[in-house]
N, C-alpha and C positions, 0 to 999 in steps of 0.2 A: 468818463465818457457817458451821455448823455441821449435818449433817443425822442423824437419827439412825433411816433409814429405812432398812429392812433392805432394800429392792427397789432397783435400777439404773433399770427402765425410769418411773421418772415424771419428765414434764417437770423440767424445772430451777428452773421457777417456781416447783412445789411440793416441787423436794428441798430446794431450800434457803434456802425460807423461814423466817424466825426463828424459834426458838423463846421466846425471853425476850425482853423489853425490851431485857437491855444487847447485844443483837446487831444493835440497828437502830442506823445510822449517822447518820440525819439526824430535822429537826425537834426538835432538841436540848430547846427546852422544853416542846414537847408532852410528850414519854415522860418527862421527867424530872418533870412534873406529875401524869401516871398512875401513875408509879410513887411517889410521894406514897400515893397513893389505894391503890394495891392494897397498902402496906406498914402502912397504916392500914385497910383494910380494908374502906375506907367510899368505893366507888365510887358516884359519883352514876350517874344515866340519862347518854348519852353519845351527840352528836350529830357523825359524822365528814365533812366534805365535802369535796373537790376534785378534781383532774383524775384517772383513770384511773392504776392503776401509782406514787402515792406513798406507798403503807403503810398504806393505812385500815384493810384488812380484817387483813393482819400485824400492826399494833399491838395490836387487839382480840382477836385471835387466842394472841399470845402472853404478852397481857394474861390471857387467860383458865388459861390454861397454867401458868403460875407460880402465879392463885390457886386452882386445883384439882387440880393436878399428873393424879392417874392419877383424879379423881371428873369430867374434863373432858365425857366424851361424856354420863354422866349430871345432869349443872349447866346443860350449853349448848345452847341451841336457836340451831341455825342456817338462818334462809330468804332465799334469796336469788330474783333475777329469775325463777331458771328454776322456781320455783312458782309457785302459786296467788295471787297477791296480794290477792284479793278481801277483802269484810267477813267474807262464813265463815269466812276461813283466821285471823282476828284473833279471832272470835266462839269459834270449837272450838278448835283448832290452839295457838296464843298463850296465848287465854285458860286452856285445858287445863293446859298445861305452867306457867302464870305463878301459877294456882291453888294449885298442891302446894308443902307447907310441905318445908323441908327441916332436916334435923338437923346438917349440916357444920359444919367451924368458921367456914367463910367468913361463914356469916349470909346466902347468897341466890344467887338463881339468875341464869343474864344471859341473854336472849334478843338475839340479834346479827340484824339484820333490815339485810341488805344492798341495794344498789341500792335504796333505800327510797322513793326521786323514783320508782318504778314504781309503788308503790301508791296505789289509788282514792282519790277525796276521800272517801267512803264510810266506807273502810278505815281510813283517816286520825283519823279523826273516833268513828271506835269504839273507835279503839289509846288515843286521848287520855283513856279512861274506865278501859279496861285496867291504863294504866300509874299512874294514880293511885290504882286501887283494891289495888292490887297489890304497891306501892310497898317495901313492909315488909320483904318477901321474896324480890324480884327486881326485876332491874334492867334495862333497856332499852340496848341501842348500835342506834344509825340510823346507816347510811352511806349516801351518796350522792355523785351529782358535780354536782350541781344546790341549790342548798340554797333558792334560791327555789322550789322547787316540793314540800318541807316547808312542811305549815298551821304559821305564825306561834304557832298554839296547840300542838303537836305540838313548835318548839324552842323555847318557852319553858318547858319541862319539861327541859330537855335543856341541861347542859355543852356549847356548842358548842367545835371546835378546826376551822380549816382548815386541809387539808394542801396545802402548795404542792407546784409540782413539785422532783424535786430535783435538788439543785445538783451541777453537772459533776465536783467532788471525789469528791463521796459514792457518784458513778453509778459509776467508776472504782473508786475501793475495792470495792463490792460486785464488780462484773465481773472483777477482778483474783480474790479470793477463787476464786470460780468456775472461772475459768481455772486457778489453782494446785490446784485440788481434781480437775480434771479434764484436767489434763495437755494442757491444748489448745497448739498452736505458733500463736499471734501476732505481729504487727508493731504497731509504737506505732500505723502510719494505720491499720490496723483498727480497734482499739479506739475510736480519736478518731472513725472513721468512725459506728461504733457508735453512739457516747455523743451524739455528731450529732444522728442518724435518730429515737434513742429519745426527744428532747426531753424528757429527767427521767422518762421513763415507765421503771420501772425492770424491768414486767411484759415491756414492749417488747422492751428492751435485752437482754434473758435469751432471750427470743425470739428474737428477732437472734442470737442470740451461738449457739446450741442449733441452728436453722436453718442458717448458714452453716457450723459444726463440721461438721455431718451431711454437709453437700453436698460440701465440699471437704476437708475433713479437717483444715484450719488457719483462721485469720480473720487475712484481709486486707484493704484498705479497697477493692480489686477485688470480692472473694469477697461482700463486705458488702453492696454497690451493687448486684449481681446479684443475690444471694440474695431482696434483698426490693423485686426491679424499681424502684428510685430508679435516673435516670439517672445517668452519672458527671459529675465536675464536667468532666473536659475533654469530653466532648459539650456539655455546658451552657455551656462557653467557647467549643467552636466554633461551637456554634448561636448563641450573642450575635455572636461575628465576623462570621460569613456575613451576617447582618440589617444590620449597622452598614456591609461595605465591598461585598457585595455587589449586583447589581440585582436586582428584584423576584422577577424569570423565574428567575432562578440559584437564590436565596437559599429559595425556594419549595421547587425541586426539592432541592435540597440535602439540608435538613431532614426532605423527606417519608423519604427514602433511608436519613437518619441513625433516625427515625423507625420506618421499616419492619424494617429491621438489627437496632438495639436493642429493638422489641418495644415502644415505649416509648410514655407516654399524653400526649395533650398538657398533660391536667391538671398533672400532676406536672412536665412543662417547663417549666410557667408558677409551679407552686413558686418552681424553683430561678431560671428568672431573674429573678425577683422579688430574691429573695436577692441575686442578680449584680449586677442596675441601680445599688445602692448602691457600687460599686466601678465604675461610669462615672465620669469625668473628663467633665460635662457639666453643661451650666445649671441651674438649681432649676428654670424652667418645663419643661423639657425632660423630668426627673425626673417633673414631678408627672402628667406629659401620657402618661407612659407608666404609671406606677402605676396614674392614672384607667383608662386602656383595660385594662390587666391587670385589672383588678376587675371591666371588662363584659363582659370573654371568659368570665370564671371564671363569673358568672352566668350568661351563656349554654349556657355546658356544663354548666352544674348543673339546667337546662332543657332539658337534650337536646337541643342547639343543634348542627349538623354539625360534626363537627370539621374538614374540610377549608376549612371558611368563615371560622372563628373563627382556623386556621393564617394564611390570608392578611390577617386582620385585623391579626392578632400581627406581621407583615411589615411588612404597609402601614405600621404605624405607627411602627414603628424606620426606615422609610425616610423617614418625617415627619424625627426627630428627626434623622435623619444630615444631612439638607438644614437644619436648622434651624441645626444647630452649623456646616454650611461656612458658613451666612449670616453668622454672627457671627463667625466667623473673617476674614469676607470687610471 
């Protein structure tokens, strides 16, 4: 991946974002279906949806790029969340731009309307008149992360693709690029820490990567953990320990300590020992018994529930399980 931007200071997300097709790494048959279309010429309307950070806005982006080379900023209307989303913006705006005939060789214009699950039903509903009338001369990309909350009438006008997240190869290859473009000093648990955190968000993981550079100068799977306040995994093993062998009173104060030291939220502890429970050596009812209560602390805190109340919930109930398993031992 390649940037060809004369400035140093822009984020990493957008030095080096694609510019063509063949630079994206992953979704193999999406891009190799669009590039069908843009080598024919004959893009349909174009409906992008999935999680956050897997290429929606990049594909169409550098979708756009190869089929307008230097006519890009006058071909492409781009509106994303941080406008207007109303019926006006579809009525003047859209309509305006979607209006004008154009003489290129491409044959049409593309109006890219991102975060598109923001827009009214209103809006929705006025685009679906736009894009048919319109159809001749330009062409339509909706992205969102939502694709239920696209009117049904709105993607059946629309080539849908969803894009998953991506997969731990492809995160790596991108991040490696990066690194080698940018001279950064790594350790393999960095990266792995990285490609972790960013769960396929690839917008994340550059984040991550840009973030810790800055702070420490290198990326390491310490530098990583801190950078973006996730606890580390051995707090997250000593706070399972303390719960499993120590008493209530102990295992309380421990935590609070470990807690107050690392800065750290209880939300995010119950992330990771969620993640952890599955590497106990203990009963399936035992498992299911602490799953269930992680699920009613997380509600609780999503309720603004105290956290020192829901801490000794979390407690109480691995002292459950530890009495459970001596029983069955016993």
């Amino acid at each position: 991946m390649t940037s060809s931007a004369p400035t140093t200071n822009l984020p990493w997300v957008e030095k080096y974002r694609p510019d063509s097709l063949d630079q994206l790494v992953s979704h193999k048959e999406i891009i190799d279906t669009i590039q069908r279309f843009v080598d024919e010429k004959r893009l349909p309307h174009l409906l992008f949806y999935g999680p956050p950070g897997t290429g929606k806005t990049s594909t169409i982006k550098a979708c756009a790029k190869q089929l307008y080379g230097k006519a890009y900023k006058s071909m492409v209307l781009e509106l994303n969340a941080s406008d207007d989303r109303g019926i006006g913006v579809v009525r003047e705006q859209i309509k305006t731009f979607a209006s004008t005939k154009t003489v290129f060789s491409a044959g049409f214009k593309l109006i890219i309307l991102d975060e598109a699950d923001a827009m009214t039903n209103d809006a929705q509903a006025a685009l679906r008149r736009v894009i048919e009338k319109y159809t001749k001369h330009t062409r339509f990309c909706l992205i969102c992360n939502y694709v239920s909350k696209i009117s049904p009438a709105l993607q059946s006008r629309c080539t849908r693709f969803r894009f998953a997240p991506l997969a731990t190869e492809h995160m790596i290859q991108q991040v490696q690029r990066v690194i080698d473009a940018e001279h950064i000093e790594t350790t393999p648990a960095g990266i792995e820490a990285l490609v972790k955190l960013a769960s396929g968000d690839m917008r994340k993981a550059l984040n991550i990567l840009q973030s810790t550079f800055m702070a420490f100068n290198k990326v390491n799977d310490e530098g990583v953990y801190l950078c973006t306040g996730t606890p580390l995994p051995a707090d997250i093993e000593a706070i399972v320990e303390v719960m499993l062998n120590e008493s209530f009173k102990t295992a309380f104060r421990k935590i609070m300590e470990i807690k107050t030291e690392q800065g750290l939220a209880l939300q995010d502890i119950l992330h990771d020992v969620h993640e952890f429970i599955h590497r106990l050596d203990i009963p399936t009812a035992s498992r299911l018994l602490l799953l269930d209560r992680l699920a009613q602390i997380e509600e609780r805190l999503a309720y603004g529930a105290n956290e020192r109340a829901q801490l000794a919930d979390l407690v109480g109930v691995f002292q459950v399980v530890r009495n459970q398993v001596v029983e069955a031992a016993a």
